[in-house]
N, C-alpha and C positions, 0 to 999 in steps of 0.2 A: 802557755796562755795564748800566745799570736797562734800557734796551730790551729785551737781549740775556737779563738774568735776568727778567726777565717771561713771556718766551716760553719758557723753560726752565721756569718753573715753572706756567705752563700745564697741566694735564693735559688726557689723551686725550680729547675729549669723548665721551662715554659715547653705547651704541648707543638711537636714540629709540625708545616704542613702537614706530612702526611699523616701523621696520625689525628689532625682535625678532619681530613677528608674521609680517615677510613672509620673517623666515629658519625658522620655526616653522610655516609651510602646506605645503611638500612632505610634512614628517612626516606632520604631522595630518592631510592631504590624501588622503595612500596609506593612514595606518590608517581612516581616516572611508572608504576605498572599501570596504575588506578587509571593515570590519565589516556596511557596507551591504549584501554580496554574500552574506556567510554570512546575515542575517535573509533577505536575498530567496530561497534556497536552502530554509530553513526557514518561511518564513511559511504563512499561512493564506490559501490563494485558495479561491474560488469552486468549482474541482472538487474541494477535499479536504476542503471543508466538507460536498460532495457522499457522497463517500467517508466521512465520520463518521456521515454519516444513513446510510448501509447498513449500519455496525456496530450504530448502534440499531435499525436494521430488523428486525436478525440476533436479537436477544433480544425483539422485539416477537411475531416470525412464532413465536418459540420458544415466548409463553406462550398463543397464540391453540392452536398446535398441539395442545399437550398437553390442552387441554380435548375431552372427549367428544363434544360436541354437532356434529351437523353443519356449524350457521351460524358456529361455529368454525374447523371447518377449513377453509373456505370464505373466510375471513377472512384466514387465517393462509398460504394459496396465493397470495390478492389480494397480500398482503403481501411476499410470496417472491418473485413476476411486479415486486412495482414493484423491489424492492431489486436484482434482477438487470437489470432497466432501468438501472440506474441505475448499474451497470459497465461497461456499453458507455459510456452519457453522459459521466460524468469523463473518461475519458478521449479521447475527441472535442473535448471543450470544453477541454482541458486541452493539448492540441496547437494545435488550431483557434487558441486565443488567447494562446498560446506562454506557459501558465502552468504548466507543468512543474517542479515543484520534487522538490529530492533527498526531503521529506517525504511527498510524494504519492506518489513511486514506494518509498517506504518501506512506506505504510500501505494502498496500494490491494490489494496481494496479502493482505494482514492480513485485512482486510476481507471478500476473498474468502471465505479459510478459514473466517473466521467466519463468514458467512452459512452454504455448504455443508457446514463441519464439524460445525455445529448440526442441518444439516437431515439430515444424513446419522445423528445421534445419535438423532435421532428417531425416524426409519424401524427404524434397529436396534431399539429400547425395543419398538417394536408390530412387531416381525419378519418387516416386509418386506425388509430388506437385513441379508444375514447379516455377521457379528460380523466373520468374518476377511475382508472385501473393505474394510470402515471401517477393521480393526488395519491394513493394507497403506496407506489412505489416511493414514492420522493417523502414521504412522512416516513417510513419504513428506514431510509436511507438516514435522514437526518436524525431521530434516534437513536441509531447506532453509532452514528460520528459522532453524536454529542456521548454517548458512552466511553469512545475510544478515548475522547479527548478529558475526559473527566481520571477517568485510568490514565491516561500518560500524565496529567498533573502529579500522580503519586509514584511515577517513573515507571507505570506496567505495560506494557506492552499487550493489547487484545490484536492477536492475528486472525487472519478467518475460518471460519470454522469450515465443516463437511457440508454442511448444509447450506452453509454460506457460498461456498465454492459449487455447489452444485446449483446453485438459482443461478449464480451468475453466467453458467454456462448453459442452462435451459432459455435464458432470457436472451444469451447470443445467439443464440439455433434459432430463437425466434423474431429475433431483429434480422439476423441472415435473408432467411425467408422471405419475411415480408417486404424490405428493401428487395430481394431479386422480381420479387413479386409488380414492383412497381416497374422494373424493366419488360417486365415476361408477358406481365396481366393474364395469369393462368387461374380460372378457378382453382384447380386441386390443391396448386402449390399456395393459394390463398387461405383456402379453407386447413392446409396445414398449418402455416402461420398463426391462424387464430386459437388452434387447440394448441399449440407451442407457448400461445404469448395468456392463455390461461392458466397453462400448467406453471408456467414462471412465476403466475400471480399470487398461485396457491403455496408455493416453493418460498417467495417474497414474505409471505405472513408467517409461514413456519419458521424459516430462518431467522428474522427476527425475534419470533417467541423465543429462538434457543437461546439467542445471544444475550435477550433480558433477563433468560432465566438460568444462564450459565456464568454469565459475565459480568451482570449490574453488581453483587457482591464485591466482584475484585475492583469497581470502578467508584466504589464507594468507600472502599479501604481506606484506613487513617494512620 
């Protein structure tokens, strides 16, 4: 009878640390990837640190621009030539080294605008590019952020399209131009500029139409 009540009154022996830890690693295991995935998503690589120096580039070439002197403007193209370098690079290097994040293709198109949106405000101020071909640009522009930003409420990501990237890069050929234009004061190279900076114009309305008509769906998703 004492054998039999001893072993009754035994209790369950209780679970030892490690077997609470090793039933407490699958949890912790899937949140510690979840969390791992979204920083890597978000983090700061090498090409969007790239992409942050073209946004300071963007307010650098801005204040070199606005002054009169020629070794100014001269400055302030230098500056324009490397920032638009340095849109093609990020994202080269940002493929090439499979460090593409949902941040980088958040901020690279930002980036853009700001560079050409700047340059293009400036050209209007000294009335080489008239008023309503930028109101057409900068309408164009805010449409599409207000898309992106509506899509990343539902956590999607809209990167830039083909067309998207290819206005941006017609619209640099023609802010190049025209900025050297103001150093040079060359007809020809004038008269390029301005069929550059219409071909942009026509590239600006099309890309657009893609992006409402490829994208507004996913920016609308529930």
């Amino acid at each position: 009878m004492t054998g039999k009540t001893q072993k009754q009154a035994n209790p369950r022996p209780s679970a030892t640390n490690e077997e609470r830890v090793e039933r407490s690693v699958p949890h912790n295991d899937g949140r510690t990837r979840a969390s791992r995935g979204s920083a890597c998503s978000a983090s700061l690589t090498g090409p969007t640190y790239l992409t942050i120096l073209r946004m300071i580039l963007s307010v650098v070439f801005m204040a070199f621009a606005l002054q009169p002197e020629l070794w100014a403007r001269i400055v302030a193209l230098i500056v324009f030539i490397i920032a638009a370098i340095t849109d093609k690079i990020d994202g080269i290097w940002a493929r090439n080294t499979k460090q593409v994040t949902d941040l980088g293709a958040f901020l690279d198109p930002l980036a853009d605008k700001m560079l050409v949106d700047l340059a293009f405000l400036f050209l209007v101020y000294i009335y080489v590019v008239p008023v309503w071909v930028f109101a057409i640009i900068i309408v164009r522009d805010l449409a599409v952020d207000g898309m992106r930003m509506m899509a990343a409420r539902n956590n999607i990501t809209i990167a830039a399209s083909f067309f998207g990237k290819l206005k941006t890069t017609v619209q640099m050929t023609a802010l190049i131009t025209l900025l050297a234009n103001l150093i040079l004061g060359n007809d020809i190279i004038g008269i390029l500029g301005q069929i550059a900076l219409y071909l942009a114009l026509i590239l600006t309305v099309l890309s657009g139409a893609d992006y409402l008509i490829k994208a507004w769906p996913k920016a609308i998703k529930k």
